[in-house]
N, C-alpha and C positions, 0 to 999 in steps of 0.2 A: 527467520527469514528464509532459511534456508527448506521450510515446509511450503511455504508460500510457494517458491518456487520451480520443486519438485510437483506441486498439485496443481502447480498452471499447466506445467508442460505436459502433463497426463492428461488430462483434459482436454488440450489441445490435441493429441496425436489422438485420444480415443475421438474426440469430436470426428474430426478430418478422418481418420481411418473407414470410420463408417458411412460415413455419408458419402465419401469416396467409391468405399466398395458397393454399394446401394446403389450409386449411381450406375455401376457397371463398368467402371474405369480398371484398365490392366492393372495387374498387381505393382509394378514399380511407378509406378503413376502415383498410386496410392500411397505408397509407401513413403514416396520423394517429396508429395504434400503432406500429407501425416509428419512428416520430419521437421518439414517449414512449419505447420501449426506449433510443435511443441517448442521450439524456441518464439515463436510468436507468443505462444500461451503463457511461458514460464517467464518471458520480461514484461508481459501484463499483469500476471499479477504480483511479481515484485514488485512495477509500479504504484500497482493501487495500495499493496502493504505501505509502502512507504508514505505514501498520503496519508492512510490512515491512522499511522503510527506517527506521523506530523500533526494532524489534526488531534489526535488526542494526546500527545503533549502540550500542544498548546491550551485547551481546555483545559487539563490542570493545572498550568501553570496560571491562567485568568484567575480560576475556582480560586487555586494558595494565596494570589493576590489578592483575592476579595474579600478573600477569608481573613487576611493579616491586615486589610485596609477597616474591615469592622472592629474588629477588635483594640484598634486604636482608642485611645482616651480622647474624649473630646475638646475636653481644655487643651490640649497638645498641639501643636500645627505638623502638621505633615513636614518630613527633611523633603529637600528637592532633590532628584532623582539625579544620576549622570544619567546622561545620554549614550553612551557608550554602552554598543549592545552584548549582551554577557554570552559566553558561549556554552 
């Protein structure tokens, strides 16, 4: 995670760094938004890691259930689940 979030905040300051100085903005100008971008950039994409790494647990965790629901005999009846959700 801790990739994810060093390569947002890079991206973020190189983003804003250049397009800043491109624009023709004084140097601390640049520098003070370049700053703002890379904490913008490095809690975006923590974000989106963590979705994503949300999202693909739960797909495996569907896939092991479906996988363990085939695999079931069929004269058997299915146990009934608790409802209590597992952490």
């Amino acid at each position: 995670m801790k990739y994810f979030l060093l390569l947002g905040g890079f991206i973020g300051f190189v983003v804003a760094f250049v397009s800043g100085w491109h624009a023709g903005n004084p140097p601390a100008v640049v520098l003070r938004d370049s700053t703002v971008a890379c904490f913008v950039g490095g809690m975006l994409f923590r974000l989106l890691h963590s979705a994503f790494i949300s999202g693909l647990r739960a797909k495996l965790s569907d896939r092991s259930q479906m996988d363990a629901a085939s695999e079931m005999p069929e004269d058997e009846e299915p146990r009934p689940r608790s409802r209590r959700r597992r952490a």
